[in-house]
C-alpha positions in Angstrom: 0.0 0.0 0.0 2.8 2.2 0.0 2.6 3.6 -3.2 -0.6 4.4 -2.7 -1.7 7.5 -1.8 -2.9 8.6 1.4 -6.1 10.1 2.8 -6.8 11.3 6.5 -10.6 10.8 7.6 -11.4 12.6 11.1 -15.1 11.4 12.6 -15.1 12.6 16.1 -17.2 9.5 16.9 -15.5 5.7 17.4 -16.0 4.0 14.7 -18.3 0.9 13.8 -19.6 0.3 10.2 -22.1 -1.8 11.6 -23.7 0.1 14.3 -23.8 3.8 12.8 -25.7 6.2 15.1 -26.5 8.8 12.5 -26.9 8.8 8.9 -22.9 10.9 8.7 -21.8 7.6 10.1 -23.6 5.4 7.6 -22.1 7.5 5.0 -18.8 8.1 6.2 -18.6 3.8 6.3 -19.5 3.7 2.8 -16.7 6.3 2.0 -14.3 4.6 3.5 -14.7 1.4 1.9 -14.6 2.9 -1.1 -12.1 4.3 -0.8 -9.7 1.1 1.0 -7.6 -0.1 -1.9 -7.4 2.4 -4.1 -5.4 4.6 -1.1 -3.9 4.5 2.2 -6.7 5.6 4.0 -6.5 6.3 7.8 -9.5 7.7 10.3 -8.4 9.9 12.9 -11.4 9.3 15.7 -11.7 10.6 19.2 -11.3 8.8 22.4 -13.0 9.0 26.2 -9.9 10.5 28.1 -10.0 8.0 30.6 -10.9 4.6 28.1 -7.1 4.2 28.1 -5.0 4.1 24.8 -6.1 1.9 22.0 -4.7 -0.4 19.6 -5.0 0.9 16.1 -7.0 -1.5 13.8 -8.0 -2.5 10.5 -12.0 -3.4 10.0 -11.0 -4.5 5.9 -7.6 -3.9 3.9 -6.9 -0.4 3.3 -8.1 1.6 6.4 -6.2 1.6 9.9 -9.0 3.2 12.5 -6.6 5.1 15.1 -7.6 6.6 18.2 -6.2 10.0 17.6 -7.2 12.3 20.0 -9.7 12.5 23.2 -13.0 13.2 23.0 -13.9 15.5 25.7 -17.2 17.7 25.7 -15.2 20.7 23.6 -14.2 18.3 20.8 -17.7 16.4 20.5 -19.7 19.5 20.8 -17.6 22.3 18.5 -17.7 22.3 14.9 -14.3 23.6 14.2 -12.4 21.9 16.8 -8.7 21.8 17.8 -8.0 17.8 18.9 -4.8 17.2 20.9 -3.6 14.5 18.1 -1.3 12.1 19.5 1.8 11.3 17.8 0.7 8.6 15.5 -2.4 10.6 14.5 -0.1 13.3 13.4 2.1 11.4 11.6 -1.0 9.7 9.5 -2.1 13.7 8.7 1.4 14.9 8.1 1.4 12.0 5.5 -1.7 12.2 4.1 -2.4 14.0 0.6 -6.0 14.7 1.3 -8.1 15.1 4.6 -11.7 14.5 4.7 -13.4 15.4 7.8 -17.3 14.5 8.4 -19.6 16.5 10.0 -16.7 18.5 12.2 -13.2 20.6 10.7 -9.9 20.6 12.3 -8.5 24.0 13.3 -5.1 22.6 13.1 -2.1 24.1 10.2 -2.7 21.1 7.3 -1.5 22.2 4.2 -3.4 19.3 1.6 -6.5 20.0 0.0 -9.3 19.7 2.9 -13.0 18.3 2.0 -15.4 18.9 4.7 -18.5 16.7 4.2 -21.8 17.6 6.2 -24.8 15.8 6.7 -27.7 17.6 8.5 -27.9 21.1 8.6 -30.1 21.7 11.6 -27.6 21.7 14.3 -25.2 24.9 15.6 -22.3 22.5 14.7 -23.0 22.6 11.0 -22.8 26.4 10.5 -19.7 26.4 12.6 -18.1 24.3 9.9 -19.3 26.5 7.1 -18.3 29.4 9.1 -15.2 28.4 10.4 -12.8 28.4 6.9 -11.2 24.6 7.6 -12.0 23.5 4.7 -11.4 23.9 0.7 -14.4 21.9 -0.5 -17.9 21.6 1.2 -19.6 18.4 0.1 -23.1 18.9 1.2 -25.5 15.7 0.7 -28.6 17.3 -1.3 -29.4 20.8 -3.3 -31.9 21.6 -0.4 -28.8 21.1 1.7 -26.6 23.8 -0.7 -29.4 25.9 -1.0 -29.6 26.5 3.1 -25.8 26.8 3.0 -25.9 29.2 0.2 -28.5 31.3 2.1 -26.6 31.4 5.1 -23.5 32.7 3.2 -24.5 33.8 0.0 -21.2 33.6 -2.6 -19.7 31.1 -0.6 -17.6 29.2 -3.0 -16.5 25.6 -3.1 -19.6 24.2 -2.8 -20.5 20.8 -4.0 -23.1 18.3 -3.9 -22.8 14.7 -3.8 -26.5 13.3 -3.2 -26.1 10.3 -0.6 -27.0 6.7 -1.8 -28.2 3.7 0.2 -26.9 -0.5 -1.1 -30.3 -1.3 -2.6 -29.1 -4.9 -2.8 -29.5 -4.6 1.3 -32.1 -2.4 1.5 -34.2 -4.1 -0.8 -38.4 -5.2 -0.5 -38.9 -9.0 0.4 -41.8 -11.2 -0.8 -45.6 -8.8 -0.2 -46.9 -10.8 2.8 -50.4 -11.6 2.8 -52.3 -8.9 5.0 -53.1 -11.0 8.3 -55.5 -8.4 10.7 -52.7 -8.1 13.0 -51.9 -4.5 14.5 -51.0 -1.4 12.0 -47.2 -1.3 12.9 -45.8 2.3 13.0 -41.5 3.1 13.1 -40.0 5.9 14.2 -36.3 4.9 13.1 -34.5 6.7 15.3 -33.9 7.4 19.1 -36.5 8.4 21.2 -36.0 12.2 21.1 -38.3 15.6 20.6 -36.4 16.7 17.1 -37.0 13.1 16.0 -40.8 13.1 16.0 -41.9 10.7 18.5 -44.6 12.9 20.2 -46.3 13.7 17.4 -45.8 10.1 16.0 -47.9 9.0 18.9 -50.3 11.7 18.0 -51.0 9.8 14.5 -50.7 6.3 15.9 -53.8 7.5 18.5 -55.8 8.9 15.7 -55.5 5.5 13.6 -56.6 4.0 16.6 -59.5 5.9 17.2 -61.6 3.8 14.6 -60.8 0.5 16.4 -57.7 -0.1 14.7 -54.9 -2.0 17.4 -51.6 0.4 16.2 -48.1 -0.5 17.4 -45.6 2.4 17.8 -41.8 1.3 17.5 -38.5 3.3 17.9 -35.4 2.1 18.7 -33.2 2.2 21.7 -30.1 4.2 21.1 -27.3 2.2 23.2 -29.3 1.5 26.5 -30.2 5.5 26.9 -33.9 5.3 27.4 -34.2 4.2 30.8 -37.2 5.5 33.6 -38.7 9.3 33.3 -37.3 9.8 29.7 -39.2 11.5 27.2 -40.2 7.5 26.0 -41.9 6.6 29.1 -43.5 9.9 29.7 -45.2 8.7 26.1 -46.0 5.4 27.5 -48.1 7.1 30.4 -49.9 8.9 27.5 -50.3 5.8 25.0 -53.5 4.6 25.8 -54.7 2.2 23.3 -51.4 2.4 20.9 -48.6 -0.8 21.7 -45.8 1.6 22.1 -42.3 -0.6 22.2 -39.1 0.4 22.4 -36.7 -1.5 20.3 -33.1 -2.4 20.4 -30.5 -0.5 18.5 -29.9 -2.1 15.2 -27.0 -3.2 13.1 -27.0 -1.9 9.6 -27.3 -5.6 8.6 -30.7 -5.7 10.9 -32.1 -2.5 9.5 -33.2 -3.6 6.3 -35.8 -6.4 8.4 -36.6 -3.2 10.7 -38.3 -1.8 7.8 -39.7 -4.2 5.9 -41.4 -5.8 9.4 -43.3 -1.8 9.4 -46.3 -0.9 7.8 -45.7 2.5 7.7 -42.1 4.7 8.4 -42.7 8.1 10.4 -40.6 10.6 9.4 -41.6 13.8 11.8 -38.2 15.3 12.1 -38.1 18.6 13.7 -35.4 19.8 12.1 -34.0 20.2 8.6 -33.0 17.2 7.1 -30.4 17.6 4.8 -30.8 14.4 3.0 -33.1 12.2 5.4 -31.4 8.8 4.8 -34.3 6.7 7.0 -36.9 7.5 4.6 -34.8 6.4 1.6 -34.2 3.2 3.4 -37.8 2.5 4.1 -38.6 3.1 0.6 -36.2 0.8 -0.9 -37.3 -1.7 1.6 -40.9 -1.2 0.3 -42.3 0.1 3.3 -44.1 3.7 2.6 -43.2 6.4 4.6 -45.4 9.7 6.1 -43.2 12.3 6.4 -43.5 16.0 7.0 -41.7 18.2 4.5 -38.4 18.9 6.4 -35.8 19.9 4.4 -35.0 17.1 1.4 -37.4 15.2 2.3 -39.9 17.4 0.5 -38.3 16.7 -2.7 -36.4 13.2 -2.3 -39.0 12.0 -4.7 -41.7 12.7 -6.9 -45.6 12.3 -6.0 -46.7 8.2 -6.2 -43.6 6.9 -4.8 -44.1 6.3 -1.5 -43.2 8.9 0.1 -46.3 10.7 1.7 -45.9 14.6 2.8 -47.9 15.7 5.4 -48.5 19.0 6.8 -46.9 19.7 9.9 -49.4 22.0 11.4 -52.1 20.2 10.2 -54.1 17.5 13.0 -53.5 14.4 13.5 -56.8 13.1 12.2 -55.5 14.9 8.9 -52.1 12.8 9.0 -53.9 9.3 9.8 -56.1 10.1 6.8 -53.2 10.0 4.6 -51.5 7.5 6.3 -54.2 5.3 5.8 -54.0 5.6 2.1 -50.5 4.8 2.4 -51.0 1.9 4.1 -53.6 0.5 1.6 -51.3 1.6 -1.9 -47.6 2.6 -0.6 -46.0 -0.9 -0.3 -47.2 -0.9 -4.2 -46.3 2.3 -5.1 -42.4 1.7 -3.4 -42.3 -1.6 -5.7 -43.3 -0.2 -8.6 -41.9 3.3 -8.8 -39.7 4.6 -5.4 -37.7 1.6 -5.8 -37.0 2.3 -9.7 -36.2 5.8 -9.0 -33.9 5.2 -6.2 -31.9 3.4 -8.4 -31.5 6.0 -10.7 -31.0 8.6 -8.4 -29.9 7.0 -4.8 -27.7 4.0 -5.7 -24.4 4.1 -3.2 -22.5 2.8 -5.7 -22.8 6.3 -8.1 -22.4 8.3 -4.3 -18.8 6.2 -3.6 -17.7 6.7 -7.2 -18.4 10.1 -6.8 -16.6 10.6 -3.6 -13.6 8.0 -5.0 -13.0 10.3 -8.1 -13.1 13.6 -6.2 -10.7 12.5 -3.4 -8.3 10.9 -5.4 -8.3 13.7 -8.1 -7.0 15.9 -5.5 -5.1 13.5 -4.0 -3.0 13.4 -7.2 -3.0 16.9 -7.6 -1.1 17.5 -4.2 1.8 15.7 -4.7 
């Protein structure tokens, strides 16, 4: 590998291809692999100060996962941050030809070409990035996602999008199943938090029930967090005749069976989604999705797809009408057109070779 060039990746979170906590993670593991084998590729990630040092390691040929730095409140929180790299995690970004940092920049003196990638836009994080100049090239995940950053600082230059792509061998529909009477099963793929849209998720799944209909409410669990007088179990108080359940974290290679056992995806995120990866997944897994329009997600695809917008200010009895027309058609509709689509448009093989050429063409370019 040693004539290969080499790229520096910084994600402030450990990393775990398998068990990514946000869609920058999913993302960043797609990156990575590939990238592995066409460069020496190294990610710089953070630490807990007191976890002790730890051993650097290689999840598939190509990329050595270092623990670089600690991750202390200041690090994890800032958007342009300044980590205290050890002495191996400099030497891996004085060697590298390229650094590509995701979702976070490094205030630190790097003289390669710098790509900053960013995935939602709703946090005070993100602006920090575009604000704070350690970069060379933004790659934002969506126009919607430009257009914001654009606004923010109109005549901002080196600003690119890259429109992020899911495997749709994975995530891919199984066999229809033969409607059974069982409950109306409602997901929520994502932790049990107010910008996530569990409260008014519940709202809905109460308003489907109110014409007799047994509704399950599922969200997942994010590492053990939801334990007694969270937001989740002050929702359980208020369920009433909704199943609400509270699911374990999933792998990424359990996700794809997440979906597809739903009837229905909720997608109420309170904030600006700059690409909304969940409701692409559940989608290409042939399991429609209600959604409000927050940020991309009002234009990830056309009308018919299986993607359903709702208004967020509207009722609930107005959302639980349209998600029962979702659930009678959407499945169908994901099949026979969202599926299609996102294979035009969403395939992670395009977003990889898109990422692959761009890095490496700058990669050359710096020697």
């Amino acid at each position: 590998m040693s004539d290969l060039p080499g790229i520096a990746v910084l994600q402030i979170a450990p990393f775990d291809a398998e068990r990514a906590m946000t869609g920058a993670h999913v993302i960043t593991a797609q990156v990575l692999r590939g990238l592995a084998g066409h460069a020496g590729v190294t990610l710089l990630q953070g630490a807990p100060p007191d976890g002790g040092p730890a051993r650097p390691h290689s999840p598939w040929p190509g990329l050595t996962v270092l623990a670089a730095f600690p991750l202390d409140e200041s690090v994890a929180r800032r958007g342009h941050v300044a980590p205290d790299l050890t002495a191996e995690g400099r030497r891996a970004l004085d060697r590298a030809r390229v650094l590509l940092t995701m979702e976070r920049t490094v205030a630190l003196p790097v003289t390669v070409p710098r790509v900053a990638c960013l995935g939602g836009l709703g946090y005070s994080h993100s602006f920090e990035v575009v604000d704070g100049g350690g970069w060379d090239l933004l790659v934002l995940p969506s126009p919607h996602a430009r257009e914001l950053v654009l606004r923010h600082a109109p005549g901002l230059r080196g600003v690119t999008v890259i429109e992020n792509g899911v495997d749709l061998d994975r995530f891919a529909p199984a066999a229809p199943r033969a409607t059974d009477g069982g409950p109306v099963r409602l997901l929520v793929p994502a932790r049990a938090d107010p910008i996530k849209g569990l409260v008014p998720a519940l709202h809905l799944a109460r308003a489907l029930a109110a014409d007799g209909r047994r509704v399950e409410l599922s969200c997942l669990d994010e590492n053990g967090l939801c334990g007694r007088g969270t937001l989740y179990d002050d929702l359980l108080a208020e369920a009433g005749d909704v199943d609400m359940r509270l699911i374990s974290w999933r792998s990424r290679g359990e996700m794809p069976a997440t979906y597809r056992d739903a009837d229905l995806t909720v997608c109420f995120s309170g904030l600006p989604e700059g690409f909304g990866l969940a409701a692409l997944e559940s989608v290409a897994c042939g399991t429609p999705v209600l959604a409000w329009p927050a940020g991309f997600l009002a234009d990830m695809f056309p009308p018919g797809h299986g993607l359903y917008l709702v208004d967020p200010e509207a009722p609930a009895e107005a959302w639980a009408e349209t998600a029962r027309r979702a659930l009678a058609e959407g499945s169908g509709l994901c099949r026979a057109r969202g599926v299609p689509y996102a294979r035009r448009r969403y395939d992670a093989r395009r977003m990889v070779s898109e990422y692959r050429d761009l890095i490496l063409g700058l990669a050359c370019s710096s020697r």
